[in-house]
N, C-alpha and C positions, 0 to 999 in steps of 0.2 A: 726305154723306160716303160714299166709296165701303166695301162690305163688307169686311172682313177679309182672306177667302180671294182675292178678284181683286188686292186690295192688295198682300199678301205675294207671287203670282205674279208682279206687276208690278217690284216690287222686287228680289227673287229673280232676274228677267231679267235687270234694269239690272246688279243687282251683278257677277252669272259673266261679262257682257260686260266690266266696266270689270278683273273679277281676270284676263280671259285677254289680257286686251287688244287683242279681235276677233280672227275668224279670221285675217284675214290674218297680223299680227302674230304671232298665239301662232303659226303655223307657218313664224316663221325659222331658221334654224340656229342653236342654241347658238352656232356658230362667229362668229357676228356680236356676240359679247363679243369679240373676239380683242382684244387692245388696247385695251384697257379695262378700267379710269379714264384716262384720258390727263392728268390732272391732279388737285388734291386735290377730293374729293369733300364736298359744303356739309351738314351739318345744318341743318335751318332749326328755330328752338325758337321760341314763338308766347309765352313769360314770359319773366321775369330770372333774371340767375344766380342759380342758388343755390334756384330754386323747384324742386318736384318734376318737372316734365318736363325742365329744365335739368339735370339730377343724373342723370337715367336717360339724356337723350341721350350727356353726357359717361363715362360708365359704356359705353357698347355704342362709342364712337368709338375709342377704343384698342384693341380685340380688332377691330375693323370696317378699321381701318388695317394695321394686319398682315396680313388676310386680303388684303387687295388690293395690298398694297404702293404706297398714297399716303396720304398725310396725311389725316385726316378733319376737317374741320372746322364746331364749332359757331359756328353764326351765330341770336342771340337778334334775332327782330322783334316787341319788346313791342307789344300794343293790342288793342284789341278782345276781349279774354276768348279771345285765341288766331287771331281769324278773320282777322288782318292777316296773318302770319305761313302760315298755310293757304291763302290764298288766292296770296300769294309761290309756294308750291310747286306750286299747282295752275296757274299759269301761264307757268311755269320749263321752258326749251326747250332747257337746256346738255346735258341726260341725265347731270348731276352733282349734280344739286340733289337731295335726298329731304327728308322732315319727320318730325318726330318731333309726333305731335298728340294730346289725348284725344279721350275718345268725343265727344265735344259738336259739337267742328269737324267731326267726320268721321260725324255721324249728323244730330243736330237745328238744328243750326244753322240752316239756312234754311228751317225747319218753323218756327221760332218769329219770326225775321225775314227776308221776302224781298227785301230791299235786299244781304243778303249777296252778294258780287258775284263767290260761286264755289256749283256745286253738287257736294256731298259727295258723291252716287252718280254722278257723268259725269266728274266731274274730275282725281280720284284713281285709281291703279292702287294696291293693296291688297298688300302687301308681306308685312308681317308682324305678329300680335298680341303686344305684350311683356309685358305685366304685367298682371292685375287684381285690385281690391279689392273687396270689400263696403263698405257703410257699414255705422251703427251708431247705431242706435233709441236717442236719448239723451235725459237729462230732469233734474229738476236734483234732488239728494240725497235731499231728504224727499219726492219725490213718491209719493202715492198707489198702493198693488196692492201685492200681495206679491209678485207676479212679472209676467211680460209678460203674461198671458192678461189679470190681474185689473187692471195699468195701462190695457187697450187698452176695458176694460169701463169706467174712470172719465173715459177720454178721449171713451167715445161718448155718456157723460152729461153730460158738460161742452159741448160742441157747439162752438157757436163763441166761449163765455167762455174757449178755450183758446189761444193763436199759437203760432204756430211759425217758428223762424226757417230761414232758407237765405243763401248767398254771393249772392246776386241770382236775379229772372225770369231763369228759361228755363235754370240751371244743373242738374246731374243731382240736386241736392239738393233742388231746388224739384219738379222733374216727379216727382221718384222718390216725396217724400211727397204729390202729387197720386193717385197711383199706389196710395201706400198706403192713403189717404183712401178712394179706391173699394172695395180689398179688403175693407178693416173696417167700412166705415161711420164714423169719425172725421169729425171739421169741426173742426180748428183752421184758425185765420183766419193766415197768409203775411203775413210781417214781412219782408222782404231786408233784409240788411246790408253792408258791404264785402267779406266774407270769413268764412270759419271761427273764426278767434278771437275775432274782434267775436260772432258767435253763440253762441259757449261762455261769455264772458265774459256775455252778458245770461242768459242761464238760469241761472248761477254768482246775478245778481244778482235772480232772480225775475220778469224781464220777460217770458222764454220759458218754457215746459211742454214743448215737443219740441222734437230736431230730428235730421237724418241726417248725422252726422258721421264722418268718415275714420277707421279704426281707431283707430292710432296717437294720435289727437287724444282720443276719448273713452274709451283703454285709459287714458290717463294721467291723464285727471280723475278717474277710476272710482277707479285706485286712490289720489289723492292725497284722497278722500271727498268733492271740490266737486261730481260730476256721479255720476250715475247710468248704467248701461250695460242699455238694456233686451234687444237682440235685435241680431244683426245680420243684413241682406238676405240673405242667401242660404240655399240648401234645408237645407243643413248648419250645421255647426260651420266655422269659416275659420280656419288653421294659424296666420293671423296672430295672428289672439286668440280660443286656444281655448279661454278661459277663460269668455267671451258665449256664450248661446245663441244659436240663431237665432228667428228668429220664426216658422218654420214649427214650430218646436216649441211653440208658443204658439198653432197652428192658424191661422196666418195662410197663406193657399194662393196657387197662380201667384204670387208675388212674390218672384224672385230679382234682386235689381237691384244691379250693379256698376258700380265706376267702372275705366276700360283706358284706356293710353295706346299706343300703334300706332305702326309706321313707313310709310309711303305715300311713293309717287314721283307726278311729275305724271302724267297719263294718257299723252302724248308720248313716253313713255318707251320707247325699245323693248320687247316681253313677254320677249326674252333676258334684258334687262339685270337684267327687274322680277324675273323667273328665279331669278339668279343670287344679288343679294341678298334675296331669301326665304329660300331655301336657307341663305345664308351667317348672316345674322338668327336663324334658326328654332335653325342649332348653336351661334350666339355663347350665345343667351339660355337655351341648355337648359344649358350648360356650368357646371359645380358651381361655378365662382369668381362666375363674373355671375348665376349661379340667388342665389348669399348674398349677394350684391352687394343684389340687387334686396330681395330677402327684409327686407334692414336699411331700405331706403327705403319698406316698407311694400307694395309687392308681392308676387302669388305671381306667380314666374315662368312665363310660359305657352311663346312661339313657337311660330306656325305657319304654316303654308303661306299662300301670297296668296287660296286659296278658304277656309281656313281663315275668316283678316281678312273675306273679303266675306261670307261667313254671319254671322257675328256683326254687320258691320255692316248687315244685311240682318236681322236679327233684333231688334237693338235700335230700328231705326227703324220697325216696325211696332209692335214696343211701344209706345215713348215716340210715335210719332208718335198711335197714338192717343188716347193720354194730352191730347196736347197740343191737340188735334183736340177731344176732348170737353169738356177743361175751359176752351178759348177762349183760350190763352195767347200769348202774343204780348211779344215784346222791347218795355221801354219803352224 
């Protein structure tokens, strides 16, 4: 496995090449938007209505349509945990197509399976970052420690008599408590289930002792008394539930681990166009209506620049990729 530091260089390249969209590219003239959209412009959403990326794409498509003056529209390509629908826009040649994707499609995805038949750092031009969340160190009611330091000391004596569930291999719920496993020293043993609720539901029932659950999902068990809310990933307090500590206040260190959903155009794209809505993204999502928009679907609102998007995804793929790298993980 190559070292850290040539890694990150490596990456770091690939990425400010795919955000500028080569030299050539990044130096045409703005003027080369002149007309343009010439028609309505495609969301592409990788779930079904009504999931969180579906909520956030149709959320930014009405302030995104006014800006441009054409119609914006969402097109849902359920399968694959998203990589159907990603790989659609990364081979989408109309310069009308963008995607609304998480971090998963657009970092680890072909770190954990290389049959995926796009890659996340060549394929994509990097737009903009919309939203990110923490998780949320969760455990079921009565368990053990009076607080997260003295839980995180019954988990590392438990070893592997403890599981842990997650939405399946190779989701940011599985790599992240791979992630955390190294930080503390922890061994619970990796249970997958269908989803989040099926994993809330077995720790509710005693079959799990941990897992990293989406705010919103483990604020409302916490307080309805089925679940426990130990810590949540990030260095801070998170405004969604500032009511959780973090677990760096529990002396858990380097582990700030979020879940972000992102907009990207395919790489084909002209750098004007990719330009254009960055820019246009970056004001829709700061904007106090879609910042509360976002906020209620369990985001904090971010937007930013298209270099903005490629450091982060340049950042989380050197994480999680060595995550994924150390611990040998691979899509079943």
């Amino acid at each position: 496995m190559p070292s850290p530091a040539p890694l990150r260089r490596a990456l770091l390249a690939t990425v400010l090449l795919l955000a500028t969209g080569g030299t050539a590219l990044a130096q045409q003239p703005i003027a080369a938007t002149t007309g343009w959209p010439a028609r309505p412009v495609h969301i592409v959403v990788g779930f079904p209505a009504g999931s969180s990326p579906d909520i956030t794409a149709r959320t930014l498509a009405e302030p995104l349509s006014k800006a441009l003056g054409q119609p914006v529209i969402v097109d849902n390509k359920v399968g694959a945990g998203g990589n159907i629908a990603a790989d659609f826009v990364a081979k989408a040649t109309d310069d009308h197509t963008i995607g609304l994707m998480i971090n998963g499609n657009m970092t680890i995805a072909r770190l954990i399976n290389p049959k995926v038949p796009y890659d996340p750092l060549k394929d994509f031009a990097p737009i903009s970052l919309i939203g990110v969340s923490p998780l949320v160190l969760t455990a079921p009611a009565g368990a053990p420690g009076a607080d997260a330091r003295a839980f995180l000391d019954q988990a590392r004596a438990a070893g592997t008599a403890w599981s842990y569930g997650t939405p399946g291999v190779g989701t940011v719920g599985h790599i992240g408590m791979e992630l955390l496993k190294s930080r503390t020293r922890i061994d619970p043993v990796h249970v997958p289930y269908p989803g989040y609720p099926q994993v809330a539901n077995a720790m509710i029932g005693g079959q799990l002792q941990l897992a990293l659950l989406p705010p919103a999902l483990a604020s409302a068990q916490a307080k309805a008394g089925k679940l426990r809310a130990i810590g949540v990933t990030a260095a801070g307090r998170s405004t969604l539930v500032p009511e959780i500590p973090s677990l760096a206040e529990a002396g858990v260190q380097n582990f700030n681990l979020e879940i972000w959903n992102a907009v990207a155009a395919p790489r084909s794209m002209p750098a004007p166009l990719v330009a254009r809505l960055s820019t246009l993204f970056s004001e829709i999502v700061r904007s106090p209506d879609i910042r509360s928009k976002l906020f209620q679907q369990g985001w904090q609102a971010v937007g930013t620049s298209s270099e903005g998007l490629a450091n982060r995804i340049q950042a989380d793929t050197a994480t999680l990729g060595a995550v994924i790298a150390q611990r040998g993980i691979k899509a079943e």
